[in-house]
HTML snippet that shows the backbone in 3Dmol.js (N, CA, C, O; Angstrom):
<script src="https://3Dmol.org/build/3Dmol-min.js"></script>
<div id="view" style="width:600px;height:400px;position:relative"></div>
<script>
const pdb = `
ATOM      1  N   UNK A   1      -6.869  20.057  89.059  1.00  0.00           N
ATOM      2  CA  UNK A   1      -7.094  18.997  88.114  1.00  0.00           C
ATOM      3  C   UNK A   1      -7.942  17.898  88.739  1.00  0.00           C
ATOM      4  O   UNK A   1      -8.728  17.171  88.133  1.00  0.00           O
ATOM      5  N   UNK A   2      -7.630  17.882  90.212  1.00  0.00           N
ATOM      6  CA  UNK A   2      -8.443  16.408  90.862  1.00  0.00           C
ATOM      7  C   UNK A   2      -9.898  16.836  90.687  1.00  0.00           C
ATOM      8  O   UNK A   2     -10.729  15.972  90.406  1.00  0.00           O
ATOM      9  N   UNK A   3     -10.222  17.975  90.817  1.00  0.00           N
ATOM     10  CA  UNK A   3     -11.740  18.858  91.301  1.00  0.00           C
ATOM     11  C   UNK A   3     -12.093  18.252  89.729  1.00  0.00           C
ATOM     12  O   UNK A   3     -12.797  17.257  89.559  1.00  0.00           O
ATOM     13  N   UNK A   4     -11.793  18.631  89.195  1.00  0.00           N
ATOM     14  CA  UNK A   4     -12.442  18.769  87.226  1.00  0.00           C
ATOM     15  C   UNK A   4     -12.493  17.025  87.343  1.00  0.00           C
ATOM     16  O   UNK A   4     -13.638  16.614  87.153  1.00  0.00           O
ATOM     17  N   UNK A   5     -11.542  15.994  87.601  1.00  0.00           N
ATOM     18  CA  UNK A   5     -11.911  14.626  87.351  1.00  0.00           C
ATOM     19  C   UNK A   5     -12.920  14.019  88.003  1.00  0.00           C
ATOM     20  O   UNK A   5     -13.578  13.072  87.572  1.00  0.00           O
ATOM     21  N   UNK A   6     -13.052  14.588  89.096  1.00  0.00           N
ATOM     22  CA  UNK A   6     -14.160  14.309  90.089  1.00  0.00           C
ATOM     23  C   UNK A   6     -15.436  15.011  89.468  1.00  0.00           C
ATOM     24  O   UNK A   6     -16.639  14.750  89.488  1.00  0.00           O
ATOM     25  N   UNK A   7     -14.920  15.680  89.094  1.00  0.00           N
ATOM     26  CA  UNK A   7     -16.750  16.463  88.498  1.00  0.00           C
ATOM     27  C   UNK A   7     -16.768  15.310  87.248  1.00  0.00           C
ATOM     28  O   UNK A   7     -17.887  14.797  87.209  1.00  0.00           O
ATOM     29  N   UNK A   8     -16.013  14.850  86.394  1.00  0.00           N
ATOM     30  CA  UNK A   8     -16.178  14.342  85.214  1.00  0.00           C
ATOM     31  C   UNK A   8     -16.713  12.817  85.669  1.00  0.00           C
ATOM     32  O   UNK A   8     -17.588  12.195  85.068  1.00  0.00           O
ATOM     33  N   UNK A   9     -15.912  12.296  87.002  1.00  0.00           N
ATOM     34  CA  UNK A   9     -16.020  10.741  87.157  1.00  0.00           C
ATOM     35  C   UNK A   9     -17.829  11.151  87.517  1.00  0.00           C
ATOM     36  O   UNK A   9     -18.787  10.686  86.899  1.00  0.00           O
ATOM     37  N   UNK A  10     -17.882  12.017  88.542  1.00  0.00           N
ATOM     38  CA  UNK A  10     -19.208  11.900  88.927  1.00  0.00           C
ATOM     39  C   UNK A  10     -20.517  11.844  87.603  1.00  0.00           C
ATOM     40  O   UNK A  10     -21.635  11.334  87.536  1.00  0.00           O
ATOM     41  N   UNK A  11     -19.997  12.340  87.038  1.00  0.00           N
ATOM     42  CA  UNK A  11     -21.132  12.597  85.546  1.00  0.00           C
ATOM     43  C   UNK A  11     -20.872  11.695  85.008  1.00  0.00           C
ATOM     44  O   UNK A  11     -21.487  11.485  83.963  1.00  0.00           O
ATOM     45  N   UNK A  12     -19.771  10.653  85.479  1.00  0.00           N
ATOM     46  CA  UNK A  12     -19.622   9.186  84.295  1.00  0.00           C
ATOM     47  C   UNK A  12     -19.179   9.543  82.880  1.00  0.00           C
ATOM     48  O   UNK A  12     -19.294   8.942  81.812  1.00  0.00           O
ATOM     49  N   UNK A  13     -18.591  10.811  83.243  1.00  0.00           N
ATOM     50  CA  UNK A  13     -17.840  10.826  81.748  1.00  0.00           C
ATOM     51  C   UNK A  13     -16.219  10.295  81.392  1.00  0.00           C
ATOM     52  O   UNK A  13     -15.864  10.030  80.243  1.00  0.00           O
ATOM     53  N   UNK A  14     -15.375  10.200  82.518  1.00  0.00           N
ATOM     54  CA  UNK A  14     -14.659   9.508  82.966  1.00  0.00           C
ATOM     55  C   UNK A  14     -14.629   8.977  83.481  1.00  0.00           C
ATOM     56  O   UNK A  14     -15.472   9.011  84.377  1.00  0.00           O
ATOM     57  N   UNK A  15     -13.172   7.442  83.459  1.00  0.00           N
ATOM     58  CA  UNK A  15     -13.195   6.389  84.434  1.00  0.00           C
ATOM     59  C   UNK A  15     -11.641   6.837  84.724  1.00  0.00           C
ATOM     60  O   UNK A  15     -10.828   7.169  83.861  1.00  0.00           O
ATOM     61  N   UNK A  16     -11.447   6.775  85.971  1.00  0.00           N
ATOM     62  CA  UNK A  16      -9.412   6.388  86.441  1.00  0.00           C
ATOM     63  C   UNK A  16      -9.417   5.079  86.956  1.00  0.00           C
ATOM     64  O   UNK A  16     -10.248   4.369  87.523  1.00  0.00           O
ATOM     65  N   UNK A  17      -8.163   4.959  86.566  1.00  0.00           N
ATOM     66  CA  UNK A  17      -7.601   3.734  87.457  1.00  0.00           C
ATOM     67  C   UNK A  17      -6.155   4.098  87.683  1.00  0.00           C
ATOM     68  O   UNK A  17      -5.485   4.916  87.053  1.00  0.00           O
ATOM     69  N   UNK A  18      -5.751   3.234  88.839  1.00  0.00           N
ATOM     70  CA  UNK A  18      -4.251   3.586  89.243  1.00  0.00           C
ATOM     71  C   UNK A  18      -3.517   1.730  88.853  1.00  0.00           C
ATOM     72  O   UNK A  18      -3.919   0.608  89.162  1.00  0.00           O
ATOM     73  N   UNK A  19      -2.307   2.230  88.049  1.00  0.00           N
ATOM     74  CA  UNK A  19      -1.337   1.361  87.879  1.00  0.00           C
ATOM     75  C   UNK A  19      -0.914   0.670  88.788  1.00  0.00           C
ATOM     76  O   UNK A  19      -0.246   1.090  89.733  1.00  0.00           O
ATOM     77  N   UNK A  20      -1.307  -0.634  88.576  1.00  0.00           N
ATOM     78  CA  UNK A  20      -0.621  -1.650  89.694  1.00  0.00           C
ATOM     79  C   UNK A  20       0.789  -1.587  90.134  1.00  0.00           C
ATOM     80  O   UNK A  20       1.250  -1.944  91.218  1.00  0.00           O
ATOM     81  N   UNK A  21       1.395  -1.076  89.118  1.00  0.00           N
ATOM     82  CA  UNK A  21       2.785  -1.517  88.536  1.00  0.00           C
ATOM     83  C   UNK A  21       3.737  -0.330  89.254  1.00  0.00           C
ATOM     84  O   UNK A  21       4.858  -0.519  89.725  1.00  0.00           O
ATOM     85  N   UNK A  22       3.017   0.915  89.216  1.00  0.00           N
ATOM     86  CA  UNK A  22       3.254   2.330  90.045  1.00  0.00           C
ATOM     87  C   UNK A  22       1.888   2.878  90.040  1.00  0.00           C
ATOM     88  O   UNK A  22       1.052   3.087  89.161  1.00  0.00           O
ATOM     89  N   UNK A  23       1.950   3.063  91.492  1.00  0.00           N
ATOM     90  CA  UNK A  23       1.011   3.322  92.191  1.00  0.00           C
ATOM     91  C   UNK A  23       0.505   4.813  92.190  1.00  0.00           C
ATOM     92  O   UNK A  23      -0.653   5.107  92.488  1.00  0.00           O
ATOM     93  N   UNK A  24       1.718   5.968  91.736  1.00  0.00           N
ATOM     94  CA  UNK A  24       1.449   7.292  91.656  1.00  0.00           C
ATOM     95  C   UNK A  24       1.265   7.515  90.383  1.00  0.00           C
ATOM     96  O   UNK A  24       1.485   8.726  90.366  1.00  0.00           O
ATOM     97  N   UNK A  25       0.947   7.144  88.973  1.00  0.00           N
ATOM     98  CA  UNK A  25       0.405   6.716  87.916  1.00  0.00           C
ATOM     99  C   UNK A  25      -1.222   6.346  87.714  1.00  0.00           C
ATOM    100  O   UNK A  25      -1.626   5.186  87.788  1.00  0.00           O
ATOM    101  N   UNK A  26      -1.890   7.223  87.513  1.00  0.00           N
ATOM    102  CA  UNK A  26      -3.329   7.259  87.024  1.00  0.00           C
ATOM    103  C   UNK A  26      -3.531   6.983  85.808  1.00  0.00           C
ATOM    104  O   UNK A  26      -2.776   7.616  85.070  1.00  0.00           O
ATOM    105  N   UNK A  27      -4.276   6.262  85.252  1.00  0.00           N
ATOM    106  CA  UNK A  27      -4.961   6.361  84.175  1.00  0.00           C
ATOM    107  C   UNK A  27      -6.321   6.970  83.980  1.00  0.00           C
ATOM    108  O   UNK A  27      -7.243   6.520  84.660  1.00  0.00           O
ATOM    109  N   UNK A  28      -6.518   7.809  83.247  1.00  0.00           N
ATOM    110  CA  UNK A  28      -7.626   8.295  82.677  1.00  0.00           C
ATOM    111  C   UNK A  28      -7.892   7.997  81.621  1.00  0.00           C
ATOM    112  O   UNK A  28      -7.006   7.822  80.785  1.00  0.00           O
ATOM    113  N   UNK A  29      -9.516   7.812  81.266  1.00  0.00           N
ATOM    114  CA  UNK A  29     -10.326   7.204  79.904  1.00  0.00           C
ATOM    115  C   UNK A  29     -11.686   7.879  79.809  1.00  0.00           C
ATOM    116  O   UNK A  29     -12.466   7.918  80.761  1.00  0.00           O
ATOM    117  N   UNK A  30     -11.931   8.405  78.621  1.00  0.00           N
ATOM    118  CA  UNK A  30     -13.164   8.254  78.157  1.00  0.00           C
ATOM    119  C   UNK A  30     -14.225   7.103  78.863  1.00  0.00           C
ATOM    120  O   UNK A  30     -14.120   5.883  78.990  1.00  0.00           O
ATOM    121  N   UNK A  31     -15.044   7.845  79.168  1.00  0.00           N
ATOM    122  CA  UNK A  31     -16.467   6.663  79.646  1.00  0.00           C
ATOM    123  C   UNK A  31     -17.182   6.075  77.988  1.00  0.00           C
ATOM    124  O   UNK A  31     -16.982   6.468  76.839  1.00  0.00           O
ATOM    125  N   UNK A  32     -18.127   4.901  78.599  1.00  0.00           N
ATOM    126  CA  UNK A  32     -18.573   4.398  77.141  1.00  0.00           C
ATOM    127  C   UNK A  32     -19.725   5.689  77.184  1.00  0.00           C
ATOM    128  O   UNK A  32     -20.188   6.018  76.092  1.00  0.00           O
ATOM    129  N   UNK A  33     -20.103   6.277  78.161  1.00  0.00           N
ATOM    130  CA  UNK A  33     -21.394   7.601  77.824  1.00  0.00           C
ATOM    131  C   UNK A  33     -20.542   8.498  76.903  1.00  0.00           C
ATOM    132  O   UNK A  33     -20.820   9.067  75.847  1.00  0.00           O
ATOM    133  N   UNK A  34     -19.384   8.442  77.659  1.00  0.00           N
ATOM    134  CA  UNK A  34     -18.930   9.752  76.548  1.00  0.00           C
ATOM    135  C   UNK A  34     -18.442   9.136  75.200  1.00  0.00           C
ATOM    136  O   UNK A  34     -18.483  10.045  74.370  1.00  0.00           O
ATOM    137  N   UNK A  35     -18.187   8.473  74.870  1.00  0.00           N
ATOM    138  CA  UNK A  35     -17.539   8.544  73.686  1.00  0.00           C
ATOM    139  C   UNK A  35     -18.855   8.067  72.943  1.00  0.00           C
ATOM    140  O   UNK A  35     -18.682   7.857  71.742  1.00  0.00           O
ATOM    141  N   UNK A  36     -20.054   7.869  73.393  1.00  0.00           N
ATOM    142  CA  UNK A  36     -21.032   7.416  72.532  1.00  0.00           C
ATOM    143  C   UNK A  36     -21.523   9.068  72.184  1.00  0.00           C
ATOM    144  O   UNK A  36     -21.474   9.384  70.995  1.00  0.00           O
ATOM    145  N   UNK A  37     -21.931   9.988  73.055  1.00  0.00           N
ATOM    146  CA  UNK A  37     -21.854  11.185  73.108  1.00  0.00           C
ATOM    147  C   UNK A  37     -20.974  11.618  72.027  1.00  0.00           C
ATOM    148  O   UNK A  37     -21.659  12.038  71.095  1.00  0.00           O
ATOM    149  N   UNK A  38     -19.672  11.682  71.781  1.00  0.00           N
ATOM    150  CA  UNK A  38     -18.882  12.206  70.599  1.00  0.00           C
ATOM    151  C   UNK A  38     -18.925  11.740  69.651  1.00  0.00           C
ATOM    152  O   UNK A  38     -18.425  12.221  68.635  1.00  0.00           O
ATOM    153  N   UNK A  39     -19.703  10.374  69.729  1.00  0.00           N
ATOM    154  CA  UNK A  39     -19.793   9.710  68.094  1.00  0.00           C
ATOM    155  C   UNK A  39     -21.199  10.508  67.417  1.00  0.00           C
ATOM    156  O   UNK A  39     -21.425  10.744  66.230  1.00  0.00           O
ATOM    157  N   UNK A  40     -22.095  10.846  68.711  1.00  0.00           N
ATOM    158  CA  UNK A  40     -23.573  10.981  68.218  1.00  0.00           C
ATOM    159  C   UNK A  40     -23.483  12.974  68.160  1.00  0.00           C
ATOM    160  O   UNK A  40     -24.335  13.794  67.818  1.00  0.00           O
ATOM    161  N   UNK A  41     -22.042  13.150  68.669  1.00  0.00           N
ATOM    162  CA  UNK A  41     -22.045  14.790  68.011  1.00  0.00           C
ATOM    163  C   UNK A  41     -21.365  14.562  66.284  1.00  0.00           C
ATOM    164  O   UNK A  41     -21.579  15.334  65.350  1.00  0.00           O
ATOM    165  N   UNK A  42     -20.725  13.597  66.242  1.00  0.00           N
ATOM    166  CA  UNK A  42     -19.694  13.579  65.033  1.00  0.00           C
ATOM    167  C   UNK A  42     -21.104  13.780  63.639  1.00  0.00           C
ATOM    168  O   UNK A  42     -21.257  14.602  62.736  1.00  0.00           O
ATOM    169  N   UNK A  43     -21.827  12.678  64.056  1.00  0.00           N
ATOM    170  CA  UNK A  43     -23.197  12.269  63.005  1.00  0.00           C
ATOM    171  C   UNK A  43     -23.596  13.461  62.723  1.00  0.00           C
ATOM    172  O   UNK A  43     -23.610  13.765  61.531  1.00  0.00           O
ATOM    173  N   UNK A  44     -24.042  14.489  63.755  1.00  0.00           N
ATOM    174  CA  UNK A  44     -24.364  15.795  63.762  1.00  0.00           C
ATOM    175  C   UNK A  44     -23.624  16.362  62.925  1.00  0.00           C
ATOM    176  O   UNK A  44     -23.946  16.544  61.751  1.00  0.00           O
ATOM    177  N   UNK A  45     -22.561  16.702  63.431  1.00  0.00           N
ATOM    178  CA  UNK A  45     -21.620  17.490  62.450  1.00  0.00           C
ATOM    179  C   UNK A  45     -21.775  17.323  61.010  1.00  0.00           C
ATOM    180  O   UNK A  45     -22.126  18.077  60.103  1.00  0.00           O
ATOM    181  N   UNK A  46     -21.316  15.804  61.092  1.00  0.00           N
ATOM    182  CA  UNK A  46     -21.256  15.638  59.233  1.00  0.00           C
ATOM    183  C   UNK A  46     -22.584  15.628  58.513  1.00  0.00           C
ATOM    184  O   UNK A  46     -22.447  15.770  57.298  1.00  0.00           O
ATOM    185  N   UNK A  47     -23.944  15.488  58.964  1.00  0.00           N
ATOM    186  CA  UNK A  47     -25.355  16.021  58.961  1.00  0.00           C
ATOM    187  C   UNK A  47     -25.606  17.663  58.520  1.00  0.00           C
ATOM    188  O   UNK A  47     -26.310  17.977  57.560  1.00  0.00           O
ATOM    189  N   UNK A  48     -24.746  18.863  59.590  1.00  0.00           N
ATOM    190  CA  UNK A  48     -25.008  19.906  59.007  1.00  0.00           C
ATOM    191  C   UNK A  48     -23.798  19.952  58.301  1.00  0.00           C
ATOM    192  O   UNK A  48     -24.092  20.783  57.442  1.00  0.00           O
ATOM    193  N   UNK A  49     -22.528  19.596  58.054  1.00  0.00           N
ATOM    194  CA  UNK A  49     -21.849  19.214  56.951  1.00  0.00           C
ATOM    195  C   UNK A  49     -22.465  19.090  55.159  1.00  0.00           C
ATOM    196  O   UNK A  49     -22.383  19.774  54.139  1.00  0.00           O
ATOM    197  N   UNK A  50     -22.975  18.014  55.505  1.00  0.00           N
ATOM    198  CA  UNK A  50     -23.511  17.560  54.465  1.00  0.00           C
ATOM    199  C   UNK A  50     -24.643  18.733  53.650  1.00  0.00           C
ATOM    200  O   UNK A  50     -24.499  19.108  52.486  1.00  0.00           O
ATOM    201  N   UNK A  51     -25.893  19.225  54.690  1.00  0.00           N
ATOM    202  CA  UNK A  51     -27.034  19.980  54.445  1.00  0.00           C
ATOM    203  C   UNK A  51     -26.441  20.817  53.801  1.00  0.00           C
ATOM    204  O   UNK A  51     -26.312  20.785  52.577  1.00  0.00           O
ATOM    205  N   UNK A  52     -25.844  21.995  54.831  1.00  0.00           N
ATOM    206  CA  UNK A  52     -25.438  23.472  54.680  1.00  0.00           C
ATOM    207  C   UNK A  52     -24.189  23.472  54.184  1.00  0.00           C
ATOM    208  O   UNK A  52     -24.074  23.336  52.966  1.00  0.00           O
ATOM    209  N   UNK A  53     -23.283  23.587  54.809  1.00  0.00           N
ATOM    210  CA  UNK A  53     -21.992  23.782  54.236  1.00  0.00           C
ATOM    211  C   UNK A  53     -21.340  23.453  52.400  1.00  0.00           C
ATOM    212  O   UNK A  53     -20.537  24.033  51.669  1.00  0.00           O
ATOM    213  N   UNK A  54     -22.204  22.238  52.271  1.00  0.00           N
ATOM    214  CA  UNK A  54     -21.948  21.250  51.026  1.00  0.00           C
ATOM    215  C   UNK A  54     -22.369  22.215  49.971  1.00  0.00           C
ATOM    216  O   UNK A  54     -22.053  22.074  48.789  1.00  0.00           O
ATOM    217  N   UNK A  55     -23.274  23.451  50.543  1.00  0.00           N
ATOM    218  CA  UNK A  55     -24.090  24.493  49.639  1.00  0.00           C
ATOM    219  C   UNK A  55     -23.198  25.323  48.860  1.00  0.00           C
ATOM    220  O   UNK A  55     -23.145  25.644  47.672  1.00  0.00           O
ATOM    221  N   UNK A  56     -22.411  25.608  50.047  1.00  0.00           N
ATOM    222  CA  UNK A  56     -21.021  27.022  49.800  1.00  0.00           C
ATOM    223  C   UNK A  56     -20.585  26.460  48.771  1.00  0.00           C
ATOM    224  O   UNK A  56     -20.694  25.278  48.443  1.00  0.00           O
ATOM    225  N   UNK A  57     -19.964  27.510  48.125  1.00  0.00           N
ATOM    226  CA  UNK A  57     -18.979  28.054  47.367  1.00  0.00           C
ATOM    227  C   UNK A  57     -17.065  28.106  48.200  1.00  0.00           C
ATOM    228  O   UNK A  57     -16.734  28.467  49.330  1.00  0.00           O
ATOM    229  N   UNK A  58     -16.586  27.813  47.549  1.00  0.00           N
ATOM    230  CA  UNK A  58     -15.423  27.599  48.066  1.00  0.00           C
ATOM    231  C   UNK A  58     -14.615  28.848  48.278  1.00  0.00           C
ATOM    232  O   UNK A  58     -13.516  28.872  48.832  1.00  0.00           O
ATOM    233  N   UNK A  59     -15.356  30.042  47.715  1.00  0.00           N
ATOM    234  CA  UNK A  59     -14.761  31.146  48.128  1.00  0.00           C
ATOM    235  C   UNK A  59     -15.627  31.495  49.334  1.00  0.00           C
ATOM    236  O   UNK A  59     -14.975  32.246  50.059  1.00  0.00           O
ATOM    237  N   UNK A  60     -17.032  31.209  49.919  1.00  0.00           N
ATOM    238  CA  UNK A  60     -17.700  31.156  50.807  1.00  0.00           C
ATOM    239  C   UNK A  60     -16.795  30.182  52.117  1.00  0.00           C
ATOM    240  O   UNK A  60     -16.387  30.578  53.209  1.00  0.00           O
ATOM    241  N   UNK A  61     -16.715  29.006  51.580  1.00  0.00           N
ATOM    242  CA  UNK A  61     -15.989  28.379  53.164  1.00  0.00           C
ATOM    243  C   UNK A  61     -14.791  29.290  53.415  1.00  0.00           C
ATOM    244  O   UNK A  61     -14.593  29.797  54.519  1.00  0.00           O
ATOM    245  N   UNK A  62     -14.037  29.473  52.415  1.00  0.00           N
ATOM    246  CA  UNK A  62     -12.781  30.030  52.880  1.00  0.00           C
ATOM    247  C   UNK A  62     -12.680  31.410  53.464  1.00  0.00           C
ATOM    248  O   UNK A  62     -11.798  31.565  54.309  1.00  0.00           O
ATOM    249  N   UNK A  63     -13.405  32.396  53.168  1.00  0.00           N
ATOM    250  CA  UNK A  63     -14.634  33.849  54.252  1.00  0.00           C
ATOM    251  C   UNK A  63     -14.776  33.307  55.341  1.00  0.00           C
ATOM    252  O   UNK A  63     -14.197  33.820  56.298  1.00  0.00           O
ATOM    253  N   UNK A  64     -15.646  32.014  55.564  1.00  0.00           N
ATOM    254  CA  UNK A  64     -16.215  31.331  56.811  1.00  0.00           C
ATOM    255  C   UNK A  64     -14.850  31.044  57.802  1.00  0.00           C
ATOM    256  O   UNK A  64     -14.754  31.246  59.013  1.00  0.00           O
ATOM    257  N   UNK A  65     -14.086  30.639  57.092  1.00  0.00           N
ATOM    258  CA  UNK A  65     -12.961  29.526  58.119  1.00  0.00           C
ATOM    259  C   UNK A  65     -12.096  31.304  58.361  1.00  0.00           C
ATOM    260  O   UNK A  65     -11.768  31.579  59.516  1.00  0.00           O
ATOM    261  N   UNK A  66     -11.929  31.904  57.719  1.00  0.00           N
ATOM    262  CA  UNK A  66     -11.483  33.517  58.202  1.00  0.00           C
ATOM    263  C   UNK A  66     -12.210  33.741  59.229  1.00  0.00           C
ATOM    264  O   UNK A  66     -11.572  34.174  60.188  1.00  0.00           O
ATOM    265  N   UNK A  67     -13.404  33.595  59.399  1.00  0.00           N
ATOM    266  CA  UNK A  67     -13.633  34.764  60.272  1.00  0.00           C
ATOM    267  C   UNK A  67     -14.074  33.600  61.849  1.00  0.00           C
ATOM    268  O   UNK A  67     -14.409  34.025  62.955  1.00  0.00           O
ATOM    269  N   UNK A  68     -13.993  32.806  61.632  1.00  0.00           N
ATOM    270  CA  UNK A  68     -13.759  31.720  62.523  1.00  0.00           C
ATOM    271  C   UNK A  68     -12.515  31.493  62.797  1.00  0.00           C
ATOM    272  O   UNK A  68     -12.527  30.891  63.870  1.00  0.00           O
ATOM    273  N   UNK A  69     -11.244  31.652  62.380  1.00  0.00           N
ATOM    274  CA  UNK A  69      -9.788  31.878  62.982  1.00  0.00           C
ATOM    275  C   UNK A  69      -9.624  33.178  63.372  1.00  0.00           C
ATOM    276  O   UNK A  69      -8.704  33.416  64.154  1.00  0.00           O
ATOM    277  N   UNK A  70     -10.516  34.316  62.886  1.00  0.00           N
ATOM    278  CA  UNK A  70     -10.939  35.306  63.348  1.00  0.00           C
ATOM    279  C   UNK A  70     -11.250  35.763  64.611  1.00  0.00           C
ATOM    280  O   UNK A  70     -10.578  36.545  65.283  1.00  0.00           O
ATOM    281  N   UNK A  71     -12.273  35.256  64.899  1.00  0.00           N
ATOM    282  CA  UNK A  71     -13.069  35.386  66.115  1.00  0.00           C
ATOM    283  C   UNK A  71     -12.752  34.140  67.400  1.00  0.00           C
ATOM    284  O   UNK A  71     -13.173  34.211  68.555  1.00  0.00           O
ATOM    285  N   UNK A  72     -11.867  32.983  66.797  1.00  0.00           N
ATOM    286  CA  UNK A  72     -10.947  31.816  67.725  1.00  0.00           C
ATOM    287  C   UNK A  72      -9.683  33.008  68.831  1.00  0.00           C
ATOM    288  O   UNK A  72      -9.479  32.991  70.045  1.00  0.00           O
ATOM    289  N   UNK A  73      -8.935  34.124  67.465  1.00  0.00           N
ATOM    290  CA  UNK A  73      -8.328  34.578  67.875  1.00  0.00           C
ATOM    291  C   UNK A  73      -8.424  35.653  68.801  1.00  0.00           C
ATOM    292  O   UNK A  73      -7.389  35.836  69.443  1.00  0.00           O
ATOM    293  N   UNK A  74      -8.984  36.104  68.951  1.00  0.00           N
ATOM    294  CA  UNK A  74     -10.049  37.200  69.711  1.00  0.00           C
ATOM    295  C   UNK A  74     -10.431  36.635  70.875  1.00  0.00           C
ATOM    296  O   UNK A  74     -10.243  37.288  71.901  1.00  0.00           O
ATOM    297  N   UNK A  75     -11.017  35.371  70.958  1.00  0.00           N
ATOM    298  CA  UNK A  75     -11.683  34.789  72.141  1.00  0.00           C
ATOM    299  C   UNK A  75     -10.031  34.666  73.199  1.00  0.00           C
ATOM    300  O   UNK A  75      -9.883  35.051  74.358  1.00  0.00           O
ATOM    301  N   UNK A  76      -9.091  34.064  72.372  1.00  0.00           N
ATOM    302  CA  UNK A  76      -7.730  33.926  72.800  1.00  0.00           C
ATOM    303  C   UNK A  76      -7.030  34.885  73.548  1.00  0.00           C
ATOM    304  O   UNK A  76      -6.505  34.782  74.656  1.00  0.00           O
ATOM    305  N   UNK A  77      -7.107  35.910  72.710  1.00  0.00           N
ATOM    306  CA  UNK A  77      -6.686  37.373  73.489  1.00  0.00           C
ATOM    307  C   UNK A  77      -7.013  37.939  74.422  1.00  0.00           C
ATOM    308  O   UNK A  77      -6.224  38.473  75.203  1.00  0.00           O
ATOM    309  N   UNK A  78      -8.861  37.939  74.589  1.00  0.00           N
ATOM    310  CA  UNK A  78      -9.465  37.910  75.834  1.00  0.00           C
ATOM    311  C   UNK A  78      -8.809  37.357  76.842  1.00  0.00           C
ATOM    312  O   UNK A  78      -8.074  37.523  77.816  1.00  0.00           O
ATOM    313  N   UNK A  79      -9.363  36.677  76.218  1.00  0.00           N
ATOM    314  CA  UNK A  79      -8.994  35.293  78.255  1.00  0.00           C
ATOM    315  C   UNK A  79      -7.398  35.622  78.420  1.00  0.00           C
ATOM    316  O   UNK A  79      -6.954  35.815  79.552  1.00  0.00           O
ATOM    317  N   UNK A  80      -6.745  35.668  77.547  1.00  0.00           N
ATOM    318  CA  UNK A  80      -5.043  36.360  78.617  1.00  0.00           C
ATOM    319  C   UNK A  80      -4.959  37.305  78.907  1.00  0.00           C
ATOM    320  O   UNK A  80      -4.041  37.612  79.667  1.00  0.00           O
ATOM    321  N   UNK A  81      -6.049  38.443  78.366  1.00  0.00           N
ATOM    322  CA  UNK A  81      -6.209  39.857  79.006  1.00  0.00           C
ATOM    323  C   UNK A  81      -6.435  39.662  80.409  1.00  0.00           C
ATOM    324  O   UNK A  81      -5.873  40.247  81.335  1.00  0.00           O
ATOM    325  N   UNK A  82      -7.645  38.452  80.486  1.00  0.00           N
ATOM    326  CA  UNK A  82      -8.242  38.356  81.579  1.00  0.00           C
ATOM    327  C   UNK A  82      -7.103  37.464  82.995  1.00  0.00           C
ATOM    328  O   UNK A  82      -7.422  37.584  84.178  1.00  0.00           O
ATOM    329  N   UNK A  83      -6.389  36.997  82.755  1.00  0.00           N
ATOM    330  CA  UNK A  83      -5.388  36.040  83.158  1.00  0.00           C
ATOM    331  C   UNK A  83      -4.406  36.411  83.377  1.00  0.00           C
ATOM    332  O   UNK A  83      -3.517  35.634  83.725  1.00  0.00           O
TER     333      UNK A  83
END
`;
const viewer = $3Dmol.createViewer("view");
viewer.addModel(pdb, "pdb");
viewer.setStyle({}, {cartoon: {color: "spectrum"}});
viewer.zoomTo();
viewer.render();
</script>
């Protein structure tokens, strides 16, 4: 877990701090890069939201969101095959 925060602090996508109050108590936060980053994926999203998706048919999203819990589940099974 320290390796992954250190890769994240270094990229400035996270900040820690340690509790004055207890000292073996970290805090972890979102950086302002990142969360500007997730606001400027969100815009995206609701962008091809809006374009494409808004097109479907509601028997179309509901096919879509199948085969996307579909293929979520599959990816799932893998990796504990692999594990």
């Amino acid at each position: 877990m320290s390796q992954l925060l250190n890769t994240l602090e270094k990229k400035e996508w996270v900040r820690r701090s340690i509790n004055p109050q207890n000292r073996r108590e970290l805090h972890v936060e979102l950086s302002e890069k990142a969360k500007t980053y997730l606001e400027n994926m969100r815009k995206i999203e609701l962008a091809i939201i809006e374009k494409y998706y808004s097109k479907l048919s509601l028997e179309e999203i509901n096919t879509l969101t199948s085969i996307y819990t579909k293929l979520d589940q599959l990816i799932v099974d893998q990796n504990e095959g692999e594990g």
